[in-house]
MMTF fields as JSON, N, C-alpha, C and O atoms, coordinates in Angstrom:
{
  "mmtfVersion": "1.0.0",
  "mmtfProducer": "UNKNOWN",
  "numBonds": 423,
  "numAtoms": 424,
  "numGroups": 106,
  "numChains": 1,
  "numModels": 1,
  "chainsPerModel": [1],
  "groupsPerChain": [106],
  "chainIdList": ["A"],
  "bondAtomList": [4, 2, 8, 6, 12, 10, 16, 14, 20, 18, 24, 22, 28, 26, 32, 30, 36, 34, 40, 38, 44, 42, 48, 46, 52, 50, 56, 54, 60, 58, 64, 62, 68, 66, 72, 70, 76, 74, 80, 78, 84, 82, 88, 86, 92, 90, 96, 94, 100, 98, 104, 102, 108, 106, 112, 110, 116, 114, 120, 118, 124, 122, 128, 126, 132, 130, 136, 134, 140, 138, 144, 142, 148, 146, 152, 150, 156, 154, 160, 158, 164, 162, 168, 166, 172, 170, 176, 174, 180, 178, 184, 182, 188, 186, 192, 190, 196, 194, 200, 198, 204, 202, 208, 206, 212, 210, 216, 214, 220, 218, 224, 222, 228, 226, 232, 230, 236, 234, 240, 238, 244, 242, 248, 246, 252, 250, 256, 254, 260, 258, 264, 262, 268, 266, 272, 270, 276, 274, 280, 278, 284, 282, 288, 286, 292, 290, 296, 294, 300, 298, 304, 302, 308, 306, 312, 310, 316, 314, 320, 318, 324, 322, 328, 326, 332, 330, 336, 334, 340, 338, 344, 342, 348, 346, 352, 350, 356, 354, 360, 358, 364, 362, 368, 366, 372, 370, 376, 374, 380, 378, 384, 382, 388, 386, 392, 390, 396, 394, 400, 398, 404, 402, 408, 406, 412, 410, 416, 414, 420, 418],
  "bondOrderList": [1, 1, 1, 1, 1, 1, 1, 1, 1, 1, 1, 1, 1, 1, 1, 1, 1, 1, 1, 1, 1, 1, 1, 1, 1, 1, 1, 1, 1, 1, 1, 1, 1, 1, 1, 1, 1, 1, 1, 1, 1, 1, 1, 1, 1, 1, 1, 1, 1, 1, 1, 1, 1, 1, 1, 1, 1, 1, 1, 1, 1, 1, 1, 1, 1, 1, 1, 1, 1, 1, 1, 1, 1, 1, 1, 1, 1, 1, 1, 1, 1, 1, 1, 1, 1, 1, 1, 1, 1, 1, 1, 1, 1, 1, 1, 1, 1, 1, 1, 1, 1, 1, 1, 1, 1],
  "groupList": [{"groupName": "UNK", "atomNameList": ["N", "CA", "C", "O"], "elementList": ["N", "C", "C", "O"], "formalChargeList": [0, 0, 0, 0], "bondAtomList": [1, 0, 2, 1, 3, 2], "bondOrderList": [1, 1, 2], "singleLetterCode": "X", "chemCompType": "L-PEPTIDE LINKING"}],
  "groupTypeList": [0, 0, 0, 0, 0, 0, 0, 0, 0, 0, 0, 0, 0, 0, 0, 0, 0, 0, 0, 0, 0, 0, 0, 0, 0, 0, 0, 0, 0, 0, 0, 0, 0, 0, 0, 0, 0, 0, 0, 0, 0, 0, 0, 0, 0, 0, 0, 0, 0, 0, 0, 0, 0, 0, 0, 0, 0, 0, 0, 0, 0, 0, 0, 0, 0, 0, 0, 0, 0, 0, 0, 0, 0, 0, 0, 0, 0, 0, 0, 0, 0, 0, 0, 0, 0, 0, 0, 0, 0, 0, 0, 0, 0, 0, 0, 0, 0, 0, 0, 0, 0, 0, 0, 0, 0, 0],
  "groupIdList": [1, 2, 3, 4, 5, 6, 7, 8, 9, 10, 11, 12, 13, 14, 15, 16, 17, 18, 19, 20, 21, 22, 23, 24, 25, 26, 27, 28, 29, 30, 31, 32, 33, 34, 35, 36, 37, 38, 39, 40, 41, 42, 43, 44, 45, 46, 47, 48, 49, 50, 51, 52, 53, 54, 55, 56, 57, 58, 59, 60, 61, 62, 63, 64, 65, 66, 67, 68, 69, 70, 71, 72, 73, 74, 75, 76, 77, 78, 79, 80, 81, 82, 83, 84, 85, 86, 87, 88, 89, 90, 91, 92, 93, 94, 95, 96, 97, 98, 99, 100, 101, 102, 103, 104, 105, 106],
  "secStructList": [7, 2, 2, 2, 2, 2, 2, 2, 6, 1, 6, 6, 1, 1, 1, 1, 2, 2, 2, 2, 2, 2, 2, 2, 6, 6, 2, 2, 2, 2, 2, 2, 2, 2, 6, 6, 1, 1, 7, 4, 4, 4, 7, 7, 2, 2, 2, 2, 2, 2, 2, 2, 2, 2, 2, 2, 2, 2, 2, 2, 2, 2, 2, 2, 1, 1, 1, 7, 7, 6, 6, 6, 2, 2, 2, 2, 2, 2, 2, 2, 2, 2, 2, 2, 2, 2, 2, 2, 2, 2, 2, 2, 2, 2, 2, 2, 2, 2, 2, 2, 2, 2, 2, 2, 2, 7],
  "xCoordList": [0.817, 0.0, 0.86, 0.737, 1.932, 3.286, 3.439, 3.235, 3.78, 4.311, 3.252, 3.646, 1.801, 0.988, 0.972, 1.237, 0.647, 0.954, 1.792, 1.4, 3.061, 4.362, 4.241, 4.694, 3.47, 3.162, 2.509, 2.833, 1.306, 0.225, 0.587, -0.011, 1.578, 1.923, 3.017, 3.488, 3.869, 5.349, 5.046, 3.882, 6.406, 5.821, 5.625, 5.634, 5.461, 5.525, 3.877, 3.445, 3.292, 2.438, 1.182, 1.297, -0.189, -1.428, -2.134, -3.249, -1.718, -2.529, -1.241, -0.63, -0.952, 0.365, 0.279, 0.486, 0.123, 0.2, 1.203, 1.326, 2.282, 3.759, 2.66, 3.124, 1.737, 1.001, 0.236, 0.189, -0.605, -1.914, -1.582, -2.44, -0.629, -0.066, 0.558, 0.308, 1.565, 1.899, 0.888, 1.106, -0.647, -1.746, -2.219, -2.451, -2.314, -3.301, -2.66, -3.284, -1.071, -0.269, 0.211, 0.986, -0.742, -0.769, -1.497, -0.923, -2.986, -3.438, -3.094, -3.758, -1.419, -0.842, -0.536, -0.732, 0.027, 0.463, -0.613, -0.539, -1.39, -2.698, -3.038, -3.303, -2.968, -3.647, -2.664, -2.769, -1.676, -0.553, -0.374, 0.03, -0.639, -0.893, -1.876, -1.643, -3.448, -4.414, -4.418, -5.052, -3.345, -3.42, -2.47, -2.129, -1.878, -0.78, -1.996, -1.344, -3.238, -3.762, -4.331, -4.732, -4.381, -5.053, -3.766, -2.77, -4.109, -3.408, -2.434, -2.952, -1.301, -0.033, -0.79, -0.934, -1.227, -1.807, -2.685, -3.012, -3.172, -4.217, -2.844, -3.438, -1.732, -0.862, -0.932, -1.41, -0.607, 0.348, 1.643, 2.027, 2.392, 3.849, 4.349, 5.441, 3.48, 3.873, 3.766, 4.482, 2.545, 1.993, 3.176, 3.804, 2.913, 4.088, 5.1, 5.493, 5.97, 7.497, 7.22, 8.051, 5.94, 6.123, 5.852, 6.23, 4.977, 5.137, 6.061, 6.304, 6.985, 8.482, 9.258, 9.581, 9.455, 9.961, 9.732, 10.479, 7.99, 7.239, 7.638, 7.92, 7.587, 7.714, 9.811, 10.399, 10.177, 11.92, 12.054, 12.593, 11.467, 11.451, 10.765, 11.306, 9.609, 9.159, 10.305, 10.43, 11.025, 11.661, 12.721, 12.81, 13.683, 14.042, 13.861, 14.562, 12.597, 11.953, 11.758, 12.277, 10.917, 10.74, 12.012, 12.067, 13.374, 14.627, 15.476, 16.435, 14.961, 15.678, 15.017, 15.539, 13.76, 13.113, 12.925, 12.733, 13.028, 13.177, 11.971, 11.446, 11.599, 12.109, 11.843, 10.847, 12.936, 12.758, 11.522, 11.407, 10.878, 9.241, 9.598, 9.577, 9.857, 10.066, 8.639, 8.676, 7.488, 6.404, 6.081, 5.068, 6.615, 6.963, 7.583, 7.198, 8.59, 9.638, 9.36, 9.64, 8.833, 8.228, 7.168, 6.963, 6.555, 5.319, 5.467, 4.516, 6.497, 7.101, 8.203, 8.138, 9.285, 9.965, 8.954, 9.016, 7.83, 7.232, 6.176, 5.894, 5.726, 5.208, 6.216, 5.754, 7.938, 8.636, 8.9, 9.165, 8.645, 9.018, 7.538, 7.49, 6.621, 5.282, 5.196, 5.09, 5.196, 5.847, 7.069, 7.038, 7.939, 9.108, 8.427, 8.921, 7.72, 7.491, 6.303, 6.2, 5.342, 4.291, 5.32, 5.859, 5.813, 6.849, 7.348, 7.014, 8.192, 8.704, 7.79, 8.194, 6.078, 5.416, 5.399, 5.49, 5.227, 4.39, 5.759, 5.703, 7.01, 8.133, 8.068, 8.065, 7.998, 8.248, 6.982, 7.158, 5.861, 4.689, 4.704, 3.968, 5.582, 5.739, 6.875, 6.627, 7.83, 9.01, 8.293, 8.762, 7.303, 6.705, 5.779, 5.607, 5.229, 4.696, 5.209, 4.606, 6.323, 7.731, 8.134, 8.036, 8.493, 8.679, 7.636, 7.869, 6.393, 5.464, 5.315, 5.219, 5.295, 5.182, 6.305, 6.321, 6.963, 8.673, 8.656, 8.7, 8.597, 7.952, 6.665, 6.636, 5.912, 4.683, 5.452, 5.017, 6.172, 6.433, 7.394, 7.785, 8.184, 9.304, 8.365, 8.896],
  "yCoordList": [-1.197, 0.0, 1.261, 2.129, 1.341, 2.134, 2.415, 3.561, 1.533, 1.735, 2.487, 3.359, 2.106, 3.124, 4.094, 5.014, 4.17, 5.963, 6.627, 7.533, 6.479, 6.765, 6.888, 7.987, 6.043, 6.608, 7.476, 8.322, 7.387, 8.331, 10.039, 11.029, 9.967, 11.416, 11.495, 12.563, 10.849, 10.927, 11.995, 12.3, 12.893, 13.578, 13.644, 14.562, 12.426, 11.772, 11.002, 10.448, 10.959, 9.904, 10.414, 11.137, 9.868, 10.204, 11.227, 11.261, 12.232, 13.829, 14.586, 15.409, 14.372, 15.428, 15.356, 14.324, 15.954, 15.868, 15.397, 15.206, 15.03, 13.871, 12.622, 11.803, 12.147, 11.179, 11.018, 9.916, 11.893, 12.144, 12.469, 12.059, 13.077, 13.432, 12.539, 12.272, 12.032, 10.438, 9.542, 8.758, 9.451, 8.346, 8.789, 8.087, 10.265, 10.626, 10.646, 10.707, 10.576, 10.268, 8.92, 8.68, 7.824, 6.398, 6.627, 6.12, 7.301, 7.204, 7.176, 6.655, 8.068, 7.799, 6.575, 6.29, 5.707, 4.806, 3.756, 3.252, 3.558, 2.941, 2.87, 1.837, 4.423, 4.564, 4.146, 3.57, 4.875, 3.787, 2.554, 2.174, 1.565, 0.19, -0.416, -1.158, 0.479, 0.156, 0.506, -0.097, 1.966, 2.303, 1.658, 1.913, 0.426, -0.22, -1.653, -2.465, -1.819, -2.6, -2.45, -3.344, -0.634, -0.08, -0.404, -0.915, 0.176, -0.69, 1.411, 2.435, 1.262, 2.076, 3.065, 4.101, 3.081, 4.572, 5.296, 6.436, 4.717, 5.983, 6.195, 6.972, 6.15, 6.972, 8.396, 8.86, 8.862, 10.499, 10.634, 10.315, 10.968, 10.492, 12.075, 12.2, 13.024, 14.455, 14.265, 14.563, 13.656, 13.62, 12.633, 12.875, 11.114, 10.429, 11.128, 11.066, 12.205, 12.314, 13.303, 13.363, 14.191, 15.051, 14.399, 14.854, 13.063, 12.295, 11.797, 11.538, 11.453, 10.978, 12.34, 12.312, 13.425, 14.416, 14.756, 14.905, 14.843, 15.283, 14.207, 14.515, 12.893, 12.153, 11.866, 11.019, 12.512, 12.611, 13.744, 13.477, 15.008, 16.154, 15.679, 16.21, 14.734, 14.731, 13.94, 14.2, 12.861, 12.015, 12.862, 12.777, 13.832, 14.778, 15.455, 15.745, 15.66, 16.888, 15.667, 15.873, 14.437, 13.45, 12.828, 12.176, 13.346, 12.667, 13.746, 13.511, 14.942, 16.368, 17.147, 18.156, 16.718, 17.355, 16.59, 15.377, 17.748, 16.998, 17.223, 18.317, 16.165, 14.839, 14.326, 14.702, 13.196, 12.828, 11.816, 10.845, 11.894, 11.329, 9.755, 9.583, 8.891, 7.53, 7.069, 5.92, 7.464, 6.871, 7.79, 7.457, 9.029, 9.94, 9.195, 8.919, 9.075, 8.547, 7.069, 6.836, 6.512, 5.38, 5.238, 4.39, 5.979, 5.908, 7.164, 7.271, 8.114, 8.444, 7.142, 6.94, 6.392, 5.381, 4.924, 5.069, 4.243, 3.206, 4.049, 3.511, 5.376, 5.824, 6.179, 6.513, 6.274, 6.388, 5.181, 5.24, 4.091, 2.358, 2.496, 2.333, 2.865, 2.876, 3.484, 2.843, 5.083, 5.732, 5.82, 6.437, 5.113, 4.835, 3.231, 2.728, 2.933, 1.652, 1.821, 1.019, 2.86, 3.354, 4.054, 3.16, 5.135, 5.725, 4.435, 4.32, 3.601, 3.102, 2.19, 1.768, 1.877, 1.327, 2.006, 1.447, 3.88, 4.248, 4.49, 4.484, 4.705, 4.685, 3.869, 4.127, 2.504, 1.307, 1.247, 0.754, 1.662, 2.116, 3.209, 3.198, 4.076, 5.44, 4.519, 4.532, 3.952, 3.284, 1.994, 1.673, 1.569, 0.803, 1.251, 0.688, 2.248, 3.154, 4.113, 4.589, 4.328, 4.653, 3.836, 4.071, 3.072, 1.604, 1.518, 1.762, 1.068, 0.567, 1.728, 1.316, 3.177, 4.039, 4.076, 4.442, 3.671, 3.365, 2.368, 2.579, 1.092, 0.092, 0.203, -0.222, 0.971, 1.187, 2.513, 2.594, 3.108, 4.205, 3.913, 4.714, 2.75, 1.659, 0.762, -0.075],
  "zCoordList": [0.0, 0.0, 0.0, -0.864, 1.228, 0.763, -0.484, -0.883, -1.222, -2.811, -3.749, -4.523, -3.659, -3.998, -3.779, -4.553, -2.619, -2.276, -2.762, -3.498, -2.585, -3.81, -4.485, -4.801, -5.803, -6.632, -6.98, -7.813, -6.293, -6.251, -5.942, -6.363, -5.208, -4.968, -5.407, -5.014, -6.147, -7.044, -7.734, -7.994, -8.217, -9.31, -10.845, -11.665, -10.901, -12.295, -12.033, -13.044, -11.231, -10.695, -11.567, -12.557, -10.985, -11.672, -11.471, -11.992, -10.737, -10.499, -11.157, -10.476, -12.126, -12.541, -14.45, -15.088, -14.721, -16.351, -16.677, -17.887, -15.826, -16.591, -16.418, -17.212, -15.966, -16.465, -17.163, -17.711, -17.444, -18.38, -19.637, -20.418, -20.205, -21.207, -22.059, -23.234, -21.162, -22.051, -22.336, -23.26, -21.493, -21.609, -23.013, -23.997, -22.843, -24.191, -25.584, -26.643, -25.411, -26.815, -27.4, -28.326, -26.274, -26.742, -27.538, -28.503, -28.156, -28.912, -30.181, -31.078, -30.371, -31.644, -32.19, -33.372, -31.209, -31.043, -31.604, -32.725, -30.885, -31.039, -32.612, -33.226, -33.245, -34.311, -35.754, -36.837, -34.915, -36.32, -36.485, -37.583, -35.391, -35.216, -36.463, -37.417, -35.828, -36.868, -38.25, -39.116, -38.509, -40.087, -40.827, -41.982, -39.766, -40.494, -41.438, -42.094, -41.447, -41.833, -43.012, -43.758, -43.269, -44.651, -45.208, -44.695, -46.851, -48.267, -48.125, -47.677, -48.593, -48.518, -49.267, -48.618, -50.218, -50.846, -49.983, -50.312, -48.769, -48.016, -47.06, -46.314, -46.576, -46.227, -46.492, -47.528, -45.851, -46.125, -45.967, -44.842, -46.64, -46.591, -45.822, -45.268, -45.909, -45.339, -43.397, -42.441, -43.593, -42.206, -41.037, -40.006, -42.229, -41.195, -40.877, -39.712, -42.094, -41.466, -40.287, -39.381, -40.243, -39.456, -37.759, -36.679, -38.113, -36.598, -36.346, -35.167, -37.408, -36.802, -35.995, -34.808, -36.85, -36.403, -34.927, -33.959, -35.194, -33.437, -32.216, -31.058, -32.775, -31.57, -31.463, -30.791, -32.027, -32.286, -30.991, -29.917, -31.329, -30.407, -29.073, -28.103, -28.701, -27.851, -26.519, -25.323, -27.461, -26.866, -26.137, -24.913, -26.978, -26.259, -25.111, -24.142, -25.502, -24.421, -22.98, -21.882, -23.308, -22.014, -21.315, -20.272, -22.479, -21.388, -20.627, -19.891, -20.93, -20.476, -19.554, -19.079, -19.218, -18.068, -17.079, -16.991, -16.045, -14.599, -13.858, -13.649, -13.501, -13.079, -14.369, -14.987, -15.009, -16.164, -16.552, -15.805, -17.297, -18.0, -18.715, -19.934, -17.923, -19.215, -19.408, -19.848, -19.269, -19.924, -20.819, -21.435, -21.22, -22.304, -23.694, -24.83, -22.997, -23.4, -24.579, -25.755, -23.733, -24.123, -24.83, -25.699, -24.505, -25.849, -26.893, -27.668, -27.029, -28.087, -29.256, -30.469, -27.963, -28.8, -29.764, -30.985, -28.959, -29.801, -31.07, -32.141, -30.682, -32.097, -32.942, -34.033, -32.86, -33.569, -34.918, -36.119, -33.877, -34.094, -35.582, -36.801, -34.512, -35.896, -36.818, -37.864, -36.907, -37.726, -38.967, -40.032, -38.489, -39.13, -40.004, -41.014, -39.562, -40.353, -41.31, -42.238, -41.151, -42.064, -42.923, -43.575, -43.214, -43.806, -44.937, -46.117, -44.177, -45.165, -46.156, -47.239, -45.446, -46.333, -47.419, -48.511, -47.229, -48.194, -49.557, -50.786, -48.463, -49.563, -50.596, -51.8, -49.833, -50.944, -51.907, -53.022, -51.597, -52.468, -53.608, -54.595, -53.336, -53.837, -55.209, -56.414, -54.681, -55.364, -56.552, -57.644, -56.015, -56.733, -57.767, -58.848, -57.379, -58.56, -59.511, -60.472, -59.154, -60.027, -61.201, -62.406, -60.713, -61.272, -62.624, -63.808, -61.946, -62.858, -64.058, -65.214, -63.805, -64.577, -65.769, -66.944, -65.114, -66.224, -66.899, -68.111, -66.502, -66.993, -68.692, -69.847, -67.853, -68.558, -69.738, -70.887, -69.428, -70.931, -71.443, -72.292, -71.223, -72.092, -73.175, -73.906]
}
């Protein structure tokens, strides 16, 4: 029960926006998971790099403030991990339609 409390009043804990903030940016997370199931052309290839970028800066920002944020941290890594892997779907999509267009005016 000790150890709860600790948390509970830590300042990283659940009445402090170093908690609530990281909860509500799982949703990125979440959502790149599921848009990894649509077909590579409903990508945005503008949008992903700019969530790589954002969650690049965030990771920063969650390892440089004090008291330092690893559930920041952590659910920036992993929308990086998602991000970086939608990206390269839509690359290799973008590359494949390159292709075929060349293909097709040979």
């Amino acid at each position: 029960m000790n150890s709860f409390r600790a948390f509970l009043n830590s300042p990283v804990g659940p009445k402090t926006t170093h908690f609530w903030g990281p909860m509500a940016n799982w949703g990125f997370v979440i959502s790149g998971v599921l848009d990894s199931k649509k077909p590579p052309d409903a990508i945005s290839g503008n949008m992903t790099a700019v969530l790589c970028v954002y969650s690049i800066l965030c990771m920063r920002f969650a390892w440089m403030v004090r008291p330092r944020n690893h559930l920041l941290l952590a659910c920036h890594a992993s929308n990086e991990s998602v991000q970086l892997y939608q990206l390269s779907r839509w690359l290799k999509h973008q590359w494949y339609l390159s292709q075929k267009e060349e293909n097709a005016s040979s």
